[in-house]
C-alpha positions in Angstrom: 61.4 -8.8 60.4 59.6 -5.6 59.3 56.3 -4.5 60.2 54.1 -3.6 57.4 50.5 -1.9 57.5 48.0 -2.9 54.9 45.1 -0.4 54.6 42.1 -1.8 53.9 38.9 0.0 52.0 35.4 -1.0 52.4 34.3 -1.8 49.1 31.4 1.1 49.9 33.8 3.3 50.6 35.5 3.2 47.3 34.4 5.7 45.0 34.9 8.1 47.6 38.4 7.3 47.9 38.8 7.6 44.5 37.3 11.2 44.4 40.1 11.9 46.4 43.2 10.2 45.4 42.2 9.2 41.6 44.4 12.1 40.1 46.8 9.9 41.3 48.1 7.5 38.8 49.7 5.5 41.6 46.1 4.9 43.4 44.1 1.7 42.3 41.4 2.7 39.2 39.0 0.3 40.6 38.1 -1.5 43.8 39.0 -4.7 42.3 42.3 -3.5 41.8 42.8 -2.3 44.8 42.1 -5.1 46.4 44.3 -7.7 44.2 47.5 -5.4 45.1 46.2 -5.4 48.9 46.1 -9.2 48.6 49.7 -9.4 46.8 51.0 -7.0 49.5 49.8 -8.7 52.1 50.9 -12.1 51.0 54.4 -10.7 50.1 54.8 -9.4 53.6 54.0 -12.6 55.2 56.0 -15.1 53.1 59.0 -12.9 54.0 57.8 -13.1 57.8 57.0 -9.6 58.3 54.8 -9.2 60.6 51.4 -7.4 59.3 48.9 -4.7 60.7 45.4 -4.4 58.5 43.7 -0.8 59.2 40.5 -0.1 57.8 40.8 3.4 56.2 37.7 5.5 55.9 37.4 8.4 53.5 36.2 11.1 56.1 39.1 10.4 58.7 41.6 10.5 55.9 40.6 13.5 54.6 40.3 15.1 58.2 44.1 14.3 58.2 45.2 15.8 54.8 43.5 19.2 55.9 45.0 19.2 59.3 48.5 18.3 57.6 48.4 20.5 55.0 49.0 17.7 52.2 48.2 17.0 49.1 45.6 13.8 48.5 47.5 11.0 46.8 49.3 7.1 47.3 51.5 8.2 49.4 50.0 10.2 51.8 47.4 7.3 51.8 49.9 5.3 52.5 50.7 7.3 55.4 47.5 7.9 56.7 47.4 3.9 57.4 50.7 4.1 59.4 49.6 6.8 61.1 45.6 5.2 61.8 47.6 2.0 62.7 49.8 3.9 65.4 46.8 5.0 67.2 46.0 8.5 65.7 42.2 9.4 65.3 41.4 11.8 62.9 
């Protein structure tokens, strides 16, 4: 059994998001989008029996952490963003 973060955006939160990470053909064109591969995600993970962490991602702490990193906005580093939110981290 794996443990698998989901972030989650606040639909308000989106286009903000997007003016970071939409270079990106990897990252979601629309919230809608988003959302439906959250869901799929999600429901992957549990009918596997992974066990899930949600994180709510906001646009201001994840760009706090690309500066301090040094990294480039995109998926992945969104991706690991919500790993590092769900571990604890405050940015």
């Amino acid at each position: 059994m794996a443990i698998i973060v989901v972030a989650e955006i606040r639909r308000e939160d989106f286009d903000r998001f997007f003016e970071l990470v939409g270079r990106d053909p990897e990252f979601a064109r629309t919230f809608e989008d988003f959302e439906k591969s959250r869901r799929e995600t999600l429901a992957k993970a549990l009918s596997r029996g992974d066990r899930v962490k949600e994180v709510i991602v906001d646009p201001d702490e994840f760009a706090r952490y690309i500066r301090a990193a040094g990294l480039d906005y995109n998926a992945v580093t969104f991706g690991a963003f919500a790993v590092a939110k769900s571990s604890g981290g405050e940015y």
